[in-house]
N, C-alpha and C positions, 0 to 999 in steps of 0.2 A: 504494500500500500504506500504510494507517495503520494502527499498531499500539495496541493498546491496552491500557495498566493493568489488568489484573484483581484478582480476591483469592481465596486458595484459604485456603482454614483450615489451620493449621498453618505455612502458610510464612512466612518473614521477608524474603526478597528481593522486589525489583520484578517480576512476572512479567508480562508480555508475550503476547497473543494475538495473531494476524491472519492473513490470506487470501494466499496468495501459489501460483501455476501449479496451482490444484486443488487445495493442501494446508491444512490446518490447524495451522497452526504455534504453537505457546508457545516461549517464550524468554526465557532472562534470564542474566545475568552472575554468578560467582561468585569471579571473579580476585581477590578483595579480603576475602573471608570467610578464616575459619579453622575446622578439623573440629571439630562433627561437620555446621556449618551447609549445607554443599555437599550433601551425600549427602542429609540431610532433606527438605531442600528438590525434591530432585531425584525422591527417591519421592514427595512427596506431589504433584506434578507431572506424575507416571506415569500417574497413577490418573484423570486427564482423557483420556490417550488409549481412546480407546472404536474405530478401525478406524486401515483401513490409511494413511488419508489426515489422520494426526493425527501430528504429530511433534512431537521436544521438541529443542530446541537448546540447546546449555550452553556456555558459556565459563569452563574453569577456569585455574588456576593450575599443573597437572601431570594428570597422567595420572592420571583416577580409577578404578584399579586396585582397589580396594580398595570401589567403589559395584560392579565389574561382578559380579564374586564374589556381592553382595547379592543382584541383580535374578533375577526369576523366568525361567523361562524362556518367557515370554507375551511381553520383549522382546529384541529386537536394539538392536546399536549398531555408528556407524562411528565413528572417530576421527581429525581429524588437526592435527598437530603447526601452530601458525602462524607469521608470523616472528620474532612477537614473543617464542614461546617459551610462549606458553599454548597450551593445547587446545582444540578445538572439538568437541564430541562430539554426533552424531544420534541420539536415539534412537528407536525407531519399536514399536510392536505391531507383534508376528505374526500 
């Protein structure tokens, strides 16, 4: 699996593509931003998933409560807590 650097307009973090069990994965880290940088970053990231086999993987700093409220209802999300105490959040099209 190599991951790769992309650039999506609007965002400001490292965002991350690659191939991994038949999926289409993006990713990138947000433990280290402060609001409203996470959540931005996080819709205009959204907007690359196109089917079922496209997901977004997020690392924040807590529970982004306050992005899920946001999202349409075109996605889902899992969530879970790690030991370090940030989150890791899937999110995927419906």
């Amino acid at each position: 699996m190599q991951k790769e650097l992309i650039t999506i307009p609007r965002a400001t973090l490292d965002i991350y593509n690659y191939q991994e069990d038949g999926l289409n994965i993006y990713e990138f880290d947000a433990t280290e931003c402060s609001p409203p940088e996470p959540m931005i970053n996080t819709i205009v990231t959204l907007e690359m998933l196109q089917g079922a086999n496209d997901i977004l993987k997020v690392k924040y700093f807590h529970e982004p409560v306050p992005l899920y409220e946001r999202l349409s209802n075109d996605f889902s999300y899992e969530s879970q807590e790690l030991e370090s105490g940030d989150f890791l959040v899937i999110f995927k099209k419906k």
